[in-house]
N, C-alpha and C positions, 0 to 999 in steps of 0.2 A: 411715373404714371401708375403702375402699379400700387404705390404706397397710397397715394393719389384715392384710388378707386379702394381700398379697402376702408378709408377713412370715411369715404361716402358710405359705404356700404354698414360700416359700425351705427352711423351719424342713425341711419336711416333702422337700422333694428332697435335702436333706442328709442325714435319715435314709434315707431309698432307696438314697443314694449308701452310706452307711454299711453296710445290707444287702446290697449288693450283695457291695462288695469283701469281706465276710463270708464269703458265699456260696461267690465264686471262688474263696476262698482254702481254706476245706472242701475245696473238688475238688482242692487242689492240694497240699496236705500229705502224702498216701501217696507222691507223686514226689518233694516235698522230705526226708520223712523217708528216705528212700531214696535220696538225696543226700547226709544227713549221714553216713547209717551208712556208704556208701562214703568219703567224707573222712575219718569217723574211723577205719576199718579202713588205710586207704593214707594215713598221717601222711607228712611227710618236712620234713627239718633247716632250719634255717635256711640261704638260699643254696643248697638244693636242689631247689627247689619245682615242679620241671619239671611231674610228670602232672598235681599239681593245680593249675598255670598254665591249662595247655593244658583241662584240663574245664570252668575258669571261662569260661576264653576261647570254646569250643563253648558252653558255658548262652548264652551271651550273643549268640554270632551266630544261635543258633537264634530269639531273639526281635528281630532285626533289627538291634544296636547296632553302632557302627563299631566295630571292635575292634582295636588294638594292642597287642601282644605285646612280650615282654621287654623290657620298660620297669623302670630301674635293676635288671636282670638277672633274675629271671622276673614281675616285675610286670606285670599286665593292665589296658589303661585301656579301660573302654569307654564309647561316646559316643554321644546321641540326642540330634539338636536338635529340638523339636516349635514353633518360631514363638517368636515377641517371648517373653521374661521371665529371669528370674532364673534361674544356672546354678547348680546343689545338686549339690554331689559327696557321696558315701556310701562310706566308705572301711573293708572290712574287712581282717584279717591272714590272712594263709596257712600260718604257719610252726608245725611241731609242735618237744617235746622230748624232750630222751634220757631218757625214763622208762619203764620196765616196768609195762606197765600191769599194774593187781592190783586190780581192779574186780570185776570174776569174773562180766561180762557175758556174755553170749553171741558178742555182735558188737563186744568188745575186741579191740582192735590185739596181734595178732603181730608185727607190724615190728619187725624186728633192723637195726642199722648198725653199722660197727667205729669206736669212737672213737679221740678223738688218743691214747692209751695203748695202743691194736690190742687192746680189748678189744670183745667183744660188746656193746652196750646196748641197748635195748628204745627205741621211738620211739612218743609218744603225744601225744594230742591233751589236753592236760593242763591247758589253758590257754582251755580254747572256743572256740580259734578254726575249729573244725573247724560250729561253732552261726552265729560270726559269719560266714561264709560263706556257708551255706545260708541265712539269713536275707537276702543280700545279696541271691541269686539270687532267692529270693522277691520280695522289696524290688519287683528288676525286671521281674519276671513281672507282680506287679497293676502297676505305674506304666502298662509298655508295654502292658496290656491294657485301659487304659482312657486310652488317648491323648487321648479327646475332654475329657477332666476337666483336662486341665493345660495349659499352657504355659510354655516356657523350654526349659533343656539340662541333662538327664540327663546326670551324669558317673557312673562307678563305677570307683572302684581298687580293684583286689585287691595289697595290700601283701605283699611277702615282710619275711621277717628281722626281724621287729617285736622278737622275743623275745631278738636280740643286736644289736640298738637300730641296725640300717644299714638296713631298709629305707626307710622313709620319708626318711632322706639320700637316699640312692641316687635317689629316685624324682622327688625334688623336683631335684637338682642334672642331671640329664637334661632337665630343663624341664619337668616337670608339670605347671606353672600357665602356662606360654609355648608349647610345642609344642600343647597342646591345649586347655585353657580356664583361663580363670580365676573360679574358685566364685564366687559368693558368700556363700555360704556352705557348711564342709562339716560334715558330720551322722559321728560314728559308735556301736557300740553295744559292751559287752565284758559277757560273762557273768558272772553274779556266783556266790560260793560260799557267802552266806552272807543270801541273800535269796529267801527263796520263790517257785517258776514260777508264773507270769500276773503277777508283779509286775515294777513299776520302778522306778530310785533314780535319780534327776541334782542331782549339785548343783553350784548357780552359782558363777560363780567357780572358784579355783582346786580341783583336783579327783583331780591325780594330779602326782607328785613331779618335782623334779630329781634325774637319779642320777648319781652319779658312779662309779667305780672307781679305785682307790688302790693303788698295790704300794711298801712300804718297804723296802730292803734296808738294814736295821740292819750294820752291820759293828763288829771288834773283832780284839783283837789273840790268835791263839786257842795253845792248848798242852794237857799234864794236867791231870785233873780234881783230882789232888792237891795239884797246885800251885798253886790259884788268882791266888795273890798276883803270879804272872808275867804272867798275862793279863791283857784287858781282856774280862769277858764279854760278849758280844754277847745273850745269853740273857737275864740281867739288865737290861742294859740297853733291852732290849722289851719283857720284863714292866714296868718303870717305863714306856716308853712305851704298854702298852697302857689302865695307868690312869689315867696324863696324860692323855689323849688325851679320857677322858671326860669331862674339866676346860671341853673349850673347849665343849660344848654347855653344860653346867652352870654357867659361872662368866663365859664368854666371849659370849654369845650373848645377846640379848635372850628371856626367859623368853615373851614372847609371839608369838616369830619359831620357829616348828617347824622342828628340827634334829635330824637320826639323824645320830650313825657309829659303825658298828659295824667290830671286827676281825674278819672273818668266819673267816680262817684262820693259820695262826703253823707257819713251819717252819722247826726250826733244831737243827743236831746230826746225831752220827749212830751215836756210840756211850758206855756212861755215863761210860765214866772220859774223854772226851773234849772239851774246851772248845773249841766250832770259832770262824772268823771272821766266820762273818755267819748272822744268823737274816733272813727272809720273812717281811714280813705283807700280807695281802692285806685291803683294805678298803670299804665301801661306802658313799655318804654321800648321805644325802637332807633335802631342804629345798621350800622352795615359790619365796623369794624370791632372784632371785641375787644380789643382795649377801649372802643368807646364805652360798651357797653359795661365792661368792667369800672367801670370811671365813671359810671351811671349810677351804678348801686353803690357806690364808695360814698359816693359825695350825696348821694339822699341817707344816707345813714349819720351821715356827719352832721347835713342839714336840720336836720329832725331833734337831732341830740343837743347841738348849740343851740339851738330857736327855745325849746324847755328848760336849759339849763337860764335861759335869760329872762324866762318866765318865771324863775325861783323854783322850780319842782327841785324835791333830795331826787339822790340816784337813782331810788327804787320806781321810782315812778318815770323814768325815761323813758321814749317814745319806742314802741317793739317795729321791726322793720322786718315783714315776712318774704322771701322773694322765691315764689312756686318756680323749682328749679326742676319738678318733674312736669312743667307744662312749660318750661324753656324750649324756643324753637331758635336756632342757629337762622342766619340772613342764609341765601341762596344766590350760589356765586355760579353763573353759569362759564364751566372752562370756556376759557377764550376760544382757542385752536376747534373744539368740538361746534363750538356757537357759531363758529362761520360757517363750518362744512356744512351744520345744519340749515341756514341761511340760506347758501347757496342750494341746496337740495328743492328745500322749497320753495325757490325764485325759479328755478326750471320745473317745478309741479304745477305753480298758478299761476306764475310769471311775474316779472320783477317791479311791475308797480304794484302789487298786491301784499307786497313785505316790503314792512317799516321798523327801523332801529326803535326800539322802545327806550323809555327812561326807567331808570330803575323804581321802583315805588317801595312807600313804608309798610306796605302788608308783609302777612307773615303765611311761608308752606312749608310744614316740615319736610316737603321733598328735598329742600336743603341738607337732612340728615343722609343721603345716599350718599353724596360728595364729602360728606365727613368724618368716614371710619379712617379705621388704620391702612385700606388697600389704596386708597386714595385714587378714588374712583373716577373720571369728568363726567359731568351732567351737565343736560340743558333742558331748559323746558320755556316755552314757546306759550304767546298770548295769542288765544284763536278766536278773532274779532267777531262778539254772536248777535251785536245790534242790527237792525233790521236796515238795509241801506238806505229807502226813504225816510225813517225817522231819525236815521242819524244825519243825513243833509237837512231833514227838519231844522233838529238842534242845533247846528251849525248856524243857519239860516237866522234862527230866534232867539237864542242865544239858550233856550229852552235847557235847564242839567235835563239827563239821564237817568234812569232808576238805573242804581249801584246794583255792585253783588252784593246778597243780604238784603236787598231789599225785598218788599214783600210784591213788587209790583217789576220784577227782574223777569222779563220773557225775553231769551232769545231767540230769533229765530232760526229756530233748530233744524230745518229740513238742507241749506245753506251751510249752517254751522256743521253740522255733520260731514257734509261732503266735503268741505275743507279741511275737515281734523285730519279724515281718513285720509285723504291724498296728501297730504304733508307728512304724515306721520309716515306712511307705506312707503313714500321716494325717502324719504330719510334715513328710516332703517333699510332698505334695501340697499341706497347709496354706502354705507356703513358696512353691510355685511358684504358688498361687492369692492372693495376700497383696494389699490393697489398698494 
């Protein structure tokens, strides 16, 4: 009876505890939504993330955390030890893109910047990172406001550059895990475009891509377009190779090992009656496993080389095969054991039909790089559904797509998406740092 009656009595401070942070968190969402809409109004590029450095960095001292600045270049770490336990880093991105927003919100991004062509582009938050941010700050607002619930060490990073895959290098190769703690676990969250607000998707295991980037420079022997018979075309010879190419996932690849490459772009020529000497192609390649991945650029090297050599080019003229191995982004494998616990955290936060098993997709976050140093760290990080729920039974309904992330017409709705990052996020790490 006795065992009986404390088990109620635990049952029932859990729920109080549950109320509570409810509560606080009511009073606290007209400041945070008022946070996001400033982030989403003041976007800025990758590598430029200076004002919204320095705002994450004041959230954060205002609520007491150590706080370090431009860390692997506007990165923010900030730090709270509260006693004996497990350190839980929480890791959001900072970085907006060159997209003109066309949303035709009220409180849509004007930001203009001049690109590398010295043209105008529009700069937006296109990507939710401007969601996972304000959630962070939330994140920190209930943890530090109920200090007496937890114990261990609050980590928080604000990552730059996620979206041209250097942040999280930059941040780790500065000592991340050495200069200031080493997680035990780190937690993140990314918005989704195709899952209804107050919901969530996580799934175990692998969960977001390896990417690569690829540039071919096909070369040939060039002259008239009358003449063909004098040349070697280069144009030819990358049209062969852009359908080869789709041989090595299809013929090369084990049919149960998921492989993308796509030729995203092809430039070669410059006028009709003109056969030049080299055509461009620009390429992307994603996978889960890296031996896929390794067996990806093996065999486009090979491809490229046989397809010229059968066009009769000499050696010097072989196909150059560049692969930006400093904008390599590792797939992102969420530890098993960590992705349930986390699973289960958040089914008792919003309740269990509001979390859905996701499927793994071909995009690519370098929050992959946390889980892949030497400490061999688990991660997880969670899709926090920011479609609007009447437009998304719309879609359902009509069969109507969705505006993607990246796209220039991407409005979650934030005041929902909000409330749910925070409360998922807060039961999670507290779950975590309260863990028997």
């Amino acid at each position: 009876m006795k065992f009986l009656f404390s088990s109620v009595m635990l049952a029932l401070s859990a729920s109080v505890s549950a109320n509570t942070l409810d509560a606080q968190l009511q009073q606290r969402l007209p400041a945070l939504e008022a946070l996001y809409l400033h982030l989403h109004q003041n976007p800025e590029l990758s590598y430029h993330e200076v004002a919204t450095a320095k705002r994450l960095a004041d959230e954060f001292k205002q609520l007491g955390l150590t706080v370090t600045e431009q860390v692997g270049g506007t990165g923010v770490v900030a730090l709270y030890r509260n006693g004996d336990g497990p350190t839980v880093m929480i890791r959001a991105d900072t970085d907006g893109l060159p997209i003109t927003e066309e949303t035709g919100k009220p409180y849509a991004s004007k930001v203009t910047t001049t690109g590398s062509n010295a043209q105008t582009v529009g700069v937006m938050h296109g990507c939710g990172h401007d969601i996972h941010m304000t959630s962070l700050v939330g994140t920190a607002q209930q943890l530090m406001a109920n200090k007496d619930k937890w114990q261990g060490t609050l980590m928080l990073v604000a990552q730059p550059a996620e979206e041209v895959g250097g942040g999280a290098k930059a941040m780790l190769k500065e000592g991340l895990f050495s200069r200031f703690a080493k997680p035990d676990y780190v937690l993140g969250l990314h918005v989704s475009a195709n899952v209804p607000a107050g919901q969530v998707a996580i799934a175990p295991g692998y969960a977001l891509a390896n990417v690569d980037s690829v540039d071919i420079t096909v070369k040939g022997k060039g002259g008239h377009g009358a003449y063909p018979h004098t040349t070697i075309d280069p144009v030819v010879i990358a049209a062969r190779l852009v359908l080869a190419l789709q041989t090595i996932t299809s013929r090369e690849i084990s049919p149960l090992k998921p492989s993308v490459i796509t030729v995203g772009a092809i430039h070669g020529g410059s006028k009709h009656n003109v056969i030049s000497n080299e055509v461009k192609l620009q390429l992307t390649l994603r996978s889960y496993d890296p031996a896929v991945r390794d067996q990806q650029v093996a065999a486009i090297k090979r491809v490229a080389e046989g397809i010229a050599l059968s066009a009769g080019l000499p050696a010097e003229l072989m196909p150059e095969v560049y692969v930006h191995e400093d904008e390599r982004i590792p797939s992102t494998y969420n530890d098993p054991a960590l992705a349930t616990r986390v699973t289960a955290s958040i089914k008792e936060a919003i309740g269990a039909a509001q979390v859905q098993q996701a499927e793994p997709v071909m995009a690519g976050e370098d929050f992959g790089l946390y889980g892949r140093t030497d400490e061999a760290v688990p991660i997880t990080i969670f899709w926090l559904g920011g479609v609007e729920p009447a437009q998304y039974q719309q879609s359902i309904a009509t069969g109507e797509s969705l505006p993607s992330l990246h796209s220039s017409k991407f409005a979650p709705d934030y005041p929902l998406t909000i409330k749910t990052g925070v409360t998922a996020m807060t039961k999670s790490a507290l779950d975590l740092f309260n863990q028997k």
